[in-house]
C-alpha positions in Angstrom: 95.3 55.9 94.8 92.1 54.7 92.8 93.2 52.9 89.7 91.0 55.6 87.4 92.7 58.7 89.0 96.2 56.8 88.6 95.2 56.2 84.4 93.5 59.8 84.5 96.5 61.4 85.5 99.1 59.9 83.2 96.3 60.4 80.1 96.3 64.7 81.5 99.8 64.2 81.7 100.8 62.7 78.5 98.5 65.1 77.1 100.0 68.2 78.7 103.2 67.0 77.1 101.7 66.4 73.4 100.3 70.0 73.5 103.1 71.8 75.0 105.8 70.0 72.4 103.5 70.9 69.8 103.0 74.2 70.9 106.8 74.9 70.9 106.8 73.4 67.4 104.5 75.9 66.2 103.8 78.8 68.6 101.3 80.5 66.3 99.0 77.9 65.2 98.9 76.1 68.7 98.4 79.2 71.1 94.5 78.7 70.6 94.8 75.0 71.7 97.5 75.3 74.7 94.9 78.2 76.7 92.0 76.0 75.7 93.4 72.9 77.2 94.5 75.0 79.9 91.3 76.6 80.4 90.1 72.9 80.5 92.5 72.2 83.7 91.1 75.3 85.0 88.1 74.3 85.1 88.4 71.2 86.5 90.7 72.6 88.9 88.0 74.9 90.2 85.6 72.0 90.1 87.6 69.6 91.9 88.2 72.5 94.7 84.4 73.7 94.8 82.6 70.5 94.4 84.7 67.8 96.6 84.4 70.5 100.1 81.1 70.9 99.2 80.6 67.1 98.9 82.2 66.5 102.6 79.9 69.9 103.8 77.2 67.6 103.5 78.3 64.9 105.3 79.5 67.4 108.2 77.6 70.3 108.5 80.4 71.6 110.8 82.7 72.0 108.1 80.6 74.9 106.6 82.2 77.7 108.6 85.8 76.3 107.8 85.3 76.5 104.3 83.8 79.4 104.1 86.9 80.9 106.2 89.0 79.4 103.6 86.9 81.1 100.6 87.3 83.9 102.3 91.0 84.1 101.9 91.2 83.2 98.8 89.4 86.2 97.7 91.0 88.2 100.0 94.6 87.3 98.4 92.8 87.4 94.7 92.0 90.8 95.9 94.9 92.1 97.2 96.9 90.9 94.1 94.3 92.4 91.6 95.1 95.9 93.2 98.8 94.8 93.2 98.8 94.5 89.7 99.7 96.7 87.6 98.8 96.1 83.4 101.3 97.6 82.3 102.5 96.0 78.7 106.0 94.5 78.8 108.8 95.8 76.1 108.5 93.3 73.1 107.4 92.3 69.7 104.0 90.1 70.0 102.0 90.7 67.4 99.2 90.0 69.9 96.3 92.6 70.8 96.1 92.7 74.8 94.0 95.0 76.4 95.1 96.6 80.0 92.3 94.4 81.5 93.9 91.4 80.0 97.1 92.7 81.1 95.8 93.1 84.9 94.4 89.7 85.0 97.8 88.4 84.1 99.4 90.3 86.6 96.9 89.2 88.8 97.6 85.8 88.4 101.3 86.2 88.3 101.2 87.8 92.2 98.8 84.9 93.1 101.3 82.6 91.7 104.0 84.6 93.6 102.0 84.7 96.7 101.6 80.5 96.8 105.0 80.0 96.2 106.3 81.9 99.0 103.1 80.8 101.3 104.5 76.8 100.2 108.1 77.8 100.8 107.2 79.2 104.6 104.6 75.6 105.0 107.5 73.6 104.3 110.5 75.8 106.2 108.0 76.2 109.0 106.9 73.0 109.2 110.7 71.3 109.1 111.3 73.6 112.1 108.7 72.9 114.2 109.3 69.1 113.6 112.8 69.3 114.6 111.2 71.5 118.0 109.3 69.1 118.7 111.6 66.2 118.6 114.0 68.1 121.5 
């Protein structure tokens, strides 16, 4: 690992940490900063994931039909888990506004979260078994 994405990570991390201490501190007055910073990992995250296939696309051509297979999917599952969700409000005491398309985006991103989780838990079951199959 590259020195500068070794310091870059424990700078995100530390300041993950400051932000979400703080924000437990003082729920109201740091909700505004804990979604920005985490709209700031977003979009990295989506830069990172766009930009760096699209870097190696250009070194190999070939690679253009993969990723867009892999795009594919992903909208596919984003899909799926959009019409999954439902917007309903949860029972509670917020004091927040939300709108039922905030509340389907939420849902949707909870079922996407659910969705990787289980498709991680399968990669790493699976991929134990078919290790130990292979080793007979």
């Amino acid at each position: 690992m590259s020195k500068l994405i070794k310091y870059l990570s424990y700078i995100l991390f530390g300041l993950a940490a400051i932000i979400t201490v703080a924000f437990f501190l003082n729920k109201e007055g740091m909700l505004d900063t804990f979604l920005g910073y985490a709209y700031i990992l977003l979009g990295v995250a989506i830069l990172t994931a766009v930009g760096l296939p699209f870097i190696q696309m250009l070194r190999n051509p070939k690679a253009l039909k993969k990723m867009l297979k892999n795009i594919l999917i992903v909208i596919a599952v984003v899909v799926i888990a959009y019409f999954l969700a439902s917007g309903d409000p949860l029972p509670g005491n917020l004091n927040i506004e939300t709108t039922s398309s905030t509340l389907k985006m939420t849902d949707t991103g909870l079922i996407i979260t659910y969705f990787l989780f289980i498709a991680a838990i399968v990669a790493i079951v699976g991929g134990g078994m078919l290790n130990l199959l292979k080793k007979r």
